[in-house]
C-alpha positions in Angstrom: 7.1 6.7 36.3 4.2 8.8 37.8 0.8 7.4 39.0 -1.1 6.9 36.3 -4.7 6.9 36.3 -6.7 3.6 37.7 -8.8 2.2 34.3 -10.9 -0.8 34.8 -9.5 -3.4 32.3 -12.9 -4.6 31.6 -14.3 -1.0 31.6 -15.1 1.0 28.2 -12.5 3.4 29.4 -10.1 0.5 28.5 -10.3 0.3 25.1 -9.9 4.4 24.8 -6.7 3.6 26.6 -4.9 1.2 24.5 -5.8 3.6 21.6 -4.4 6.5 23.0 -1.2 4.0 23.9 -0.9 2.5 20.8 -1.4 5.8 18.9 1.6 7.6 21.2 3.6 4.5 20.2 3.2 4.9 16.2 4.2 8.6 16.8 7.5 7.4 18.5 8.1 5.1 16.0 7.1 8.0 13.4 9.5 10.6 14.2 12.5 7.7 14.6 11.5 7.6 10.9 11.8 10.9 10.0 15.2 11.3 11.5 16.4 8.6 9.2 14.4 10.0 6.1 16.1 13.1 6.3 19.3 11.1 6.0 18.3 9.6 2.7 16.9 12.8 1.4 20.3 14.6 2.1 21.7 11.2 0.7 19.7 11.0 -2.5 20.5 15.2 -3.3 24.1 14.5 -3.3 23.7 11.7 -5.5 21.8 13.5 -7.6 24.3 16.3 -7.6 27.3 13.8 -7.9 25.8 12.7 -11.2 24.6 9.4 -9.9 20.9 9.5 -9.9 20.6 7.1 -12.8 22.3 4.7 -9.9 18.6 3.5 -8.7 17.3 0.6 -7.4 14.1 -1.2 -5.8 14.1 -0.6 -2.1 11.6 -3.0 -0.7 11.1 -0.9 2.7 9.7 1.9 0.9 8.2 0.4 -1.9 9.6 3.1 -4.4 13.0 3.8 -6.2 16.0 4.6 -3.8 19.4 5.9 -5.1 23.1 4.6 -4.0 24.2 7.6 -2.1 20.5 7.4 -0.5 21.0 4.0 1.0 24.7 4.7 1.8 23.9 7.8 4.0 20.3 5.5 5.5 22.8 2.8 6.5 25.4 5.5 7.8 22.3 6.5 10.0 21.7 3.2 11.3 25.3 2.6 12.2 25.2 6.2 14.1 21.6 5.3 15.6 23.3 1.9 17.5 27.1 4.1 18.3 24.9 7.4 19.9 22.6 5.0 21.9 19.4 5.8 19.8 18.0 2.9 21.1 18.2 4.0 24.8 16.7 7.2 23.7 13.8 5.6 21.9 13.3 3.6 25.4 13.8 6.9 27.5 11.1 8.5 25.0 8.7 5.9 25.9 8.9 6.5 29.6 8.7 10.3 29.4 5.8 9.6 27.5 4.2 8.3 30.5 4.9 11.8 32.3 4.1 13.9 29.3 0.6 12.5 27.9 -0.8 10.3 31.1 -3.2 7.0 30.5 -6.1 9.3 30.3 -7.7 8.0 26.9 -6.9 11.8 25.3 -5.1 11.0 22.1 -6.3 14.0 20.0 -5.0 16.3 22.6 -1.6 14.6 22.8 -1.4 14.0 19.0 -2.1 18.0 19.2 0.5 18.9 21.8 3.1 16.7 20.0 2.7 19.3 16.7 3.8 16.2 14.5 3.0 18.1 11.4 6.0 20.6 12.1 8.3 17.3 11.3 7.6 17.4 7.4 9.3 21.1 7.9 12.4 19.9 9.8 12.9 16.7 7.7 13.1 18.4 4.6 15.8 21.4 6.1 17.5 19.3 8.2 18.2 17.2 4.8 19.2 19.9 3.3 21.7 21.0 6.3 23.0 17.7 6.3 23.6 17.8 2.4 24.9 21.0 2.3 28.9 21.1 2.2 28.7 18.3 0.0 26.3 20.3 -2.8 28.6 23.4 -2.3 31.4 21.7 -3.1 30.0 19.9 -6.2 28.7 23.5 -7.4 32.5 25.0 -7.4 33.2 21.9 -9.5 30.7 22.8 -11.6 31.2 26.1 -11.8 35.1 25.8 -12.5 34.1 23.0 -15.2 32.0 26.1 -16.8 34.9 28.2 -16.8 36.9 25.2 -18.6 34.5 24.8 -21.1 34.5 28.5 -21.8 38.1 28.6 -22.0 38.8 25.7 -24.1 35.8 24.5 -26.2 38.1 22.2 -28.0 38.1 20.4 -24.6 35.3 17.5 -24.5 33.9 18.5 -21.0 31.3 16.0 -20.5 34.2 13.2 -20.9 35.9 15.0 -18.1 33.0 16.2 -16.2 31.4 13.3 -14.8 34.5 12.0 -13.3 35.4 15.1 -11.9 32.2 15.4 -10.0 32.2 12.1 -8.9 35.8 12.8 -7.3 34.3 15.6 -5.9 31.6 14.4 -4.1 32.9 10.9 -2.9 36.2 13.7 -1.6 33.4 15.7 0.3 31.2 12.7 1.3 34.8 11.7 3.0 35.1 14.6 4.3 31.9 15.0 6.2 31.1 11.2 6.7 33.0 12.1 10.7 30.7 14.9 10.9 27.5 13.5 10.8 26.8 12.4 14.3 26.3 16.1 15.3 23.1 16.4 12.8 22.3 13.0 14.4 22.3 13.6 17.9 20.2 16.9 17.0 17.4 15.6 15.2 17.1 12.9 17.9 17.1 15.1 20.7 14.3 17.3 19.3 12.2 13.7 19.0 12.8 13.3 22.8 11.8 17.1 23.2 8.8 15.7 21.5 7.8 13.4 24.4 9.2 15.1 27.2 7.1 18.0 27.8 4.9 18.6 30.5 
């Protein structure tokens, strides 16, 4: 690491320190969260696309209502976090911290420099990225299911639809399930962009 700035332990700077260090720490840990929201969010839209949205429970992490596909893909980004060496990278992030936002007791300036607010953005199109192939897929399905019903009204398509849909998507969640390291390894390389600058 570089040479960081001398602080007196039992100096008022101190205190300013361990704020600033605590409150670079929390942002770390914030934008590892992020990364796996945008899993569940591009989880929870295929779900609700797949016709499975009634498939909630109680998730006791977020205190709120989390669907099945939402907690598969979540899990599917823990399993990817440990296999890509996430952990090493959160570690790494913490050193370049050092070199990026020195002990110098200026949170607000590196909270400002760190642009955390851009995150909502990228969580909520990276979701959408991620969910993508599966929710085009399930809108041919549709679509072709629309023609059906239009072709043969006789034909009871909501006995037929929601098992065709949920083919359709547990076929494309297949499909992509090998893909999804390449979304993974993106999103956590722009949170060590975060952290690296100089």
């Amino acid at each position: 690491m570089p040479n960081q700035p001398t602080i007196d332990i039992n100096g008022p700077e101190a205190f300013g320190a361990v704020v600033q260090q605590v409150g670079i720490g929390l942002a770390i840990g914030f934008t590892v969260r992020l990364v796996f929201a945008a899993f569940e969010l591009a989880g929870q839209v295929v779900g609700f696309q797949m016709g499975l949205g009634f498939a909630a429970f109680f998730d006791p992490a977020s205190s709120a209502q989390s669907s099945a596909m939402g907690r598969f893909y979540a899990n599917m980004a823990a399993l990817l976090f440990l296999a890509l060496n996430g952990h090493l990278m959160v570690i790494m992030a913490v050193v370049h911290s050092f070199a990026a936002f020195p002990v110098d007791q200026n949170l607000l300036q590196a909270l400002a420099s760190m642009k955390l607010q851009t995150l909502g953005a990228e969580l909520f199109s990276s979701a959408f990225w991620i969910a993508l192939p599966v929710v085009g897929m399930l809108m041919f399905a549709n679509l072709a299911l629309g023609m059906i019903s239009r072709v043969a009204p006789q034909m009871n398509i909501y006995a037929i639809g929601f098992p065709v849909t949920l083919a359709v998507g547990l076929v494309g969640v297949a499909a992509t399930l090998p893909m999804l390291d390449q979304p993974f390894a993106a999103l956590m390389e722009q949170m060590m962009e975060l952290f690296a600058r100089r």
